[in-house]
VMD Tcl script that builds the backbone (N, CA, C; Angstrom):
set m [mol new atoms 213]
animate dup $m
set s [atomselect $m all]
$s set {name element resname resid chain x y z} {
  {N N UNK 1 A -199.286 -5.066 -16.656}
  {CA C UNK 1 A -197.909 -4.728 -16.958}
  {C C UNK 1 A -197.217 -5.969 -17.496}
  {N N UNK 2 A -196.462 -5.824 -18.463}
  {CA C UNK 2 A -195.410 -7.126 -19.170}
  {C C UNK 2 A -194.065 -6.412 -19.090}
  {N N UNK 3 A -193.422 -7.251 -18.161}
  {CA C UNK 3 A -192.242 -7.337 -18.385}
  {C C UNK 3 A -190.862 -7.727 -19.903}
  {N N UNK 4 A -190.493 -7.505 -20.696}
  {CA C UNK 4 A -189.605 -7.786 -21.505}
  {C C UNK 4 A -188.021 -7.638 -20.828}
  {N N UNK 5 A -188.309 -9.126 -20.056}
  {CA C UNK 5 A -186.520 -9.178 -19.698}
  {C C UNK 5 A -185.589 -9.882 -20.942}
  {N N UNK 6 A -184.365 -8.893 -20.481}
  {CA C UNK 6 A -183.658 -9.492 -21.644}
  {C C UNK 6 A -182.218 -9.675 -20.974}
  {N N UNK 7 A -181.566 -11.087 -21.098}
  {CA C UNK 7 A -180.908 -11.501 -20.386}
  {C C UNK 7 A -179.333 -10.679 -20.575}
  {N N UNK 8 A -178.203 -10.321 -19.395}
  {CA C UNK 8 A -177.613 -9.612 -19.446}
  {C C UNK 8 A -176.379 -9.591 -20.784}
  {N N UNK 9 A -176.314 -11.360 -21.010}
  {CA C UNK 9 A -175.116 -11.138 -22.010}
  {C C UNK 9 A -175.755 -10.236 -23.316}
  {N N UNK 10 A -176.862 -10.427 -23.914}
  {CA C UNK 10 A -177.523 -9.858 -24.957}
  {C C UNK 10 A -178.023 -8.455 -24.905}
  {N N UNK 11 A -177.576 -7.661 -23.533}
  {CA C UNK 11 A -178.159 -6.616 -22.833}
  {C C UNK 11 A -177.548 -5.388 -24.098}
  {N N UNK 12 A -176.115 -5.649 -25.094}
  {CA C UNK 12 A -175.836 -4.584 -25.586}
  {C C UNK 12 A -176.703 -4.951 -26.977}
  {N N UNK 13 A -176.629 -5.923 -27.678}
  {CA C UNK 13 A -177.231 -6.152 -28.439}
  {C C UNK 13 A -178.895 -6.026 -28.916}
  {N N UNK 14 A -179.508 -5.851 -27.811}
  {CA C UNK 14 A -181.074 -6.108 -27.707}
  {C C UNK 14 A -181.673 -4.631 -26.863}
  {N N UNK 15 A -181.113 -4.281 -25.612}
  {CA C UNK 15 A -181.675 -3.539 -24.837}
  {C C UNK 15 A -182.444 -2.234 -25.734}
  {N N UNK 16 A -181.711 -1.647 -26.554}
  {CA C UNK 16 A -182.155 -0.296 -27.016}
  {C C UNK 16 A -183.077 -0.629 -28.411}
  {N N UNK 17 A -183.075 -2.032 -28.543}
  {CA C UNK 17 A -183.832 -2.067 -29.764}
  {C C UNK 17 A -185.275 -2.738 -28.931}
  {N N UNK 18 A -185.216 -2.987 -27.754}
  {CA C UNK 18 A -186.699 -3.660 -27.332}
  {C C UNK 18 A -187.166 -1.944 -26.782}
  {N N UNK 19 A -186.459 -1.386 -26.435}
  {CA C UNK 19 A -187.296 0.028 -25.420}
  {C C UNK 19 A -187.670 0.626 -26.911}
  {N N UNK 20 A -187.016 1.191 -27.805}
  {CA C UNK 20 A -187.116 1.554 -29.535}
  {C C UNK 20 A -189.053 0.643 -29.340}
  {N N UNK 21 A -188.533 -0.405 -29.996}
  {CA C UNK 21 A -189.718 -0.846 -30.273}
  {C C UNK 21 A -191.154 -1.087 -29.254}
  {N N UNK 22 A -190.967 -0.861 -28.450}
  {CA C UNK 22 A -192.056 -0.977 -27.525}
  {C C UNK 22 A -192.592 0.559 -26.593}
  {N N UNK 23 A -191.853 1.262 -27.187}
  {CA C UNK 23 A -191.993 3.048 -26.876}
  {C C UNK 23 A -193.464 3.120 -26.911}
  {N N UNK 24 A -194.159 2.896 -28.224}
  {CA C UNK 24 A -195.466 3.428 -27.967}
  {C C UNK 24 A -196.430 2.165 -26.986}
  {N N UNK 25 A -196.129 1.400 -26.467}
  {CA C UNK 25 A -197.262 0.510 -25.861}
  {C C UNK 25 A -196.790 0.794 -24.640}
  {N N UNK 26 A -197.499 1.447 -23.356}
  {CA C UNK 26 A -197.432 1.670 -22.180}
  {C C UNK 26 A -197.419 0.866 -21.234}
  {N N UNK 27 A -197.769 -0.111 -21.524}
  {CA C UNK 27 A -197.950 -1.546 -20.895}
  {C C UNK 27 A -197.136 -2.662 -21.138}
  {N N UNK 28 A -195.616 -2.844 -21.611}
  {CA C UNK 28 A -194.694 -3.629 -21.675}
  {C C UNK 28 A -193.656 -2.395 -20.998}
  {N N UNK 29 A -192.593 -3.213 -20.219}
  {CA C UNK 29 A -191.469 -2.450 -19.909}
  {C C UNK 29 A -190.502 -3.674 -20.014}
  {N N UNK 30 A -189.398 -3.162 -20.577}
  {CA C UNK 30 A -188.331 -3.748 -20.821}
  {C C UNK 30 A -187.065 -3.982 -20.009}
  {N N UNK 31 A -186.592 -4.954 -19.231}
  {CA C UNK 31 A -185.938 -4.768 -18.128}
  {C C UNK 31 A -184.319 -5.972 -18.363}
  {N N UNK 32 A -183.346 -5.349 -17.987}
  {CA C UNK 32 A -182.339 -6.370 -17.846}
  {C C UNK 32 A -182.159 -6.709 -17.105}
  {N N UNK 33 A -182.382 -8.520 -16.811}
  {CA C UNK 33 A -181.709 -9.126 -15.419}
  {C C UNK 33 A -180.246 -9.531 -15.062}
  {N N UNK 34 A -180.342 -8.979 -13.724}
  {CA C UNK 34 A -178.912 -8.883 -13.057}
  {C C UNK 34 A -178.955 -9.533 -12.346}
  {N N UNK 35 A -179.261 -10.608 -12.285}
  {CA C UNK 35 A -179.334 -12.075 -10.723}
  {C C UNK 35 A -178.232 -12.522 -11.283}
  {N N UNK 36 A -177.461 -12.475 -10.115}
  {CA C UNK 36 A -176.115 -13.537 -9.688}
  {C C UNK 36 A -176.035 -14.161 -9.089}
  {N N UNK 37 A -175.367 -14.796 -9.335}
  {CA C UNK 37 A -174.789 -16.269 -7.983}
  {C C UNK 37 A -176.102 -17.347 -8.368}
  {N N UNK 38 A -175.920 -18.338 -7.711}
  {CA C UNK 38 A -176.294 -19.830 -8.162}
  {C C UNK 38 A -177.931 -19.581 -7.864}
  {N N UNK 39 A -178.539 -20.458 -8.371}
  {CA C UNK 39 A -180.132 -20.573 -8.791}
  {C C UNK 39 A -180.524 -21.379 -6.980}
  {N N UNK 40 A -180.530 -20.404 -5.934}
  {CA C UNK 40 A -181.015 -21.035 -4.510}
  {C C UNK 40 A -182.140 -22.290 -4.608}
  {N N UNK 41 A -183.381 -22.280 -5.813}
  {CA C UNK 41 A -183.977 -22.769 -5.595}
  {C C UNK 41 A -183.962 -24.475 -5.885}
  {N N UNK 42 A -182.666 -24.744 -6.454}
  {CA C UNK 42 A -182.176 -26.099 -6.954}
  {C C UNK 42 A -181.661 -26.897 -6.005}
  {N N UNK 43 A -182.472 -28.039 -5.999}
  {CA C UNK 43 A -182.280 -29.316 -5.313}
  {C C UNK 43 A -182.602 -28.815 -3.768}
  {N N UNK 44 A -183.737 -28.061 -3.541}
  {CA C UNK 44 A -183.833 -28.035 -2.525}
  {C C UNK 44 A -185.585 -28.169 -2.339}
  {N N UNK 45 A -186.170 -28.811 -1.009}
  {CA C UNK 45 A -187.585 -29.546 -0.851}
  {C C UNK 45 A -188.049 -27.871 -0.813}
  {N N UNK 46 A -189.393 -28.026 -0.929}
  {CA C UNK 46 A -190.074 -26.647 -1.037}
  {C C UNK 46 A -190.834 -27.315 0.470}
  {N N UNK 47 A -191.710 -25.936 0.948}
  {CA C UNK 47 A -192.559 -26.040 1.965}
  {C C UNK 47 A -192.065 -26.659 3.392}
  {N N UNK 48 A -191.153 -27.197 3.416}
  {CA C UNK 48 A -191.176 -27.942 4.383}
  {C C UNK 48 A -191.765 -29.551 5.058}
  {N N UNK 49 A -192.046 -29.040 6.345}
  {CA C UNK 49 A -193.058 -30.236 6.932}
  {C C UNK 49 A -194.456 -29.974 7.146}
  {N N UNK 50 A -195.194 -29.696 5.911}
  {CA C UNK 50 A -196.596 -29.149 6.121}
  {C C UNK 50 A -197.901 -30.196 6.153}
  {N N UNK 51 A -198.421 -29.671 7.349}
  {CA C UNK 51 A -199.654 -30.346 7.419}
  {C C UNK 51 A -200.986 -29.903 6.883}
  {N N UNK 52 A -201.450 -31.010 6.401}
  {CA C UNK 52 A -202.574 -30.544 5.971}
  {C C UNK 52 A -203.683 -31.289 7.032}
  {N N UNK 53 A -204.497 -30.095 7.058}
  {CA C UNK 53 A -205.475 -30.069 8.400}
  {C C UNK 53 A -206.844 -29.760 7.392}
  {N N UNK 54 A -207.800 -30.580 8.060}
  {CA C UNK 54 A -209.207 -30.218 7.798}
  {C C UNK 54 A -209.937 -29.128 8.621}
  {N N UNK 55 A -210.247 -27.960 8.217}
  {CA C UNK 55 A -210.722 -26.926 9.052}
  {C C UNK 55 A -212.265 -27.508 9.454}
  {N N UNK 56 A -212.632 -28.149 9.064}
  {CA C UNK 56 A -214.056 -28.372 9.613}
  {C C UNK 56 A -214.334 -28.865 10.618}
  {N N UNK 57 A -215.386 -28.461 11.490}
  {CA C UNK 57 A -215.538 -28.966 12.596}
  {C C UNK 57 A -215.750 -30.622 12.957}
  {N N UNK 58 A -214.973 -31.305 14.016}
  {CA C UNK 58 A -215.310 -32.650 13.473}
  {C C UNK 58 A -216.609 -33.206 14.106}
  {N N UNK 59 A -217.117 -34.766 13.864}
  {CA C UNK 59 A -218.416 -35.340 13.411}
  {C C UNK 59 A -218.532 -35.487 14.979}
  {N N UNK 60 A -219.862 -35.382 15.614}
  {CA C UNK 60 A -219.765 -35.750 17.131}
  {C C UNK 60 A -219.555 -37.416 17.016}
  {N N UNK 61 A -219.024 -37.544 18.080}
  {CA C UNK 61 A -218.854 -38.708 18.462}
  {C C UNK 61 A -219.999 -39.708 18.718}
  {N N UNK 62 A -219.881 -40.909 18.273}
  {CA C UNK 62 A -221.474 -41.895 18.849}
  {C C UNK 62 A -222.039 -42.205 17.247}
  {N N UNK 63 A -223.425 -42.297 18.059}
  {CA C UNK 63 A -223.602 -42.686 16.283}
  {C C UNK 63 A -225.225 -42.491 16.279}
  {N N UNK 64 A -225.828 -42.194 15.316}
  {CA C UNK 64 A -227.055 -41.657 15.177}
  {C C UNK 64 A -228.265 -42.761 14.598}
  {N N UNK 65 A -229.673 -42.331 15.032}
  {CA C UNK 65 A -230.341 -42.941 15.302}
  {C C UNK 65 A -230.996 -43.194 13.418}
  {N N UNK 66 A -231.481 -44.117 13.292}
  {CA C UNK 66 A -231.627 -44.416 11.800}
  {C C UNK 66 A -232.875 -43.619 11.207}
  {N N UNK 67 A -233.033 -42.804 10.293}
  {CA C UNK 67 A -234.251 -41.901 9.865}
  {C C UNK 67 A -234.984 -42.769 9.034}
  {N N UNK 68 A -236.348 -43.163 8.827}
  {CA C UNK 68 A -237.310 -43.307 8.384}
  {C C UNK 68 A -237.791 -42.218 7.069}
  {N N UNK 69 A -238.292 -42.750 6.033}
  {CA C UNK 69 A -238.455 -41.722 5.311}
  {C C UNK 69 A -239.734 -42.361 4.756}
  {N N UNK 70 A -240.609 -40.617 4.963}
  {CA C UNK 70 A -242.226 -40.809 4.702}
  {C C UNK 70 A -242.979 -41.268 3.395}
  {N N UNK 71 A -243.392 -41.777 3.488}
  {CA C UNK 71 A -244.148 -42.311 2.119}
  {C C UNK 71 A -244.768 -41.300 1.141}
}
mol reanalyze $m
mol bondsrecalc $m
mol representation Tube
mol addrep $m
């Protein structure tokens, strides 16, 4: 699916000529956005305080005996 948003001031100008032209392709829809009020996502940290963790099990403790390798 493709969206064709078309922003609201241009909504009289544009709207009936993008649905017109995109009638026969079933797979674009043409949509006007109506978001108001201020852009939340500005100047603000994303995620938080996230840790990043190693899921793997950890190494046993101590230390291992030295391998020899056969001729």
């Amino acid at each position: 699916m493709i969206y064709c948003v078309v922003p609201r001031e241009l909504e009289a100008e544009l709207y009936d000529k993008l649905v017109e032209y995109y009638t026969d392709n079933p797979n674009v829809t043409v949509i006007v956005d109506r978001r108001e009020g201020d852009d939340r996502r500005h100047g603000r940290g994303y995620g938080g305080d996230r840790e990043i963790r190693d899921r793997r099990r950890a190494r046993l403790p101590g230390t291992f005996p030295t391998t020899e390798v056969p001729e």
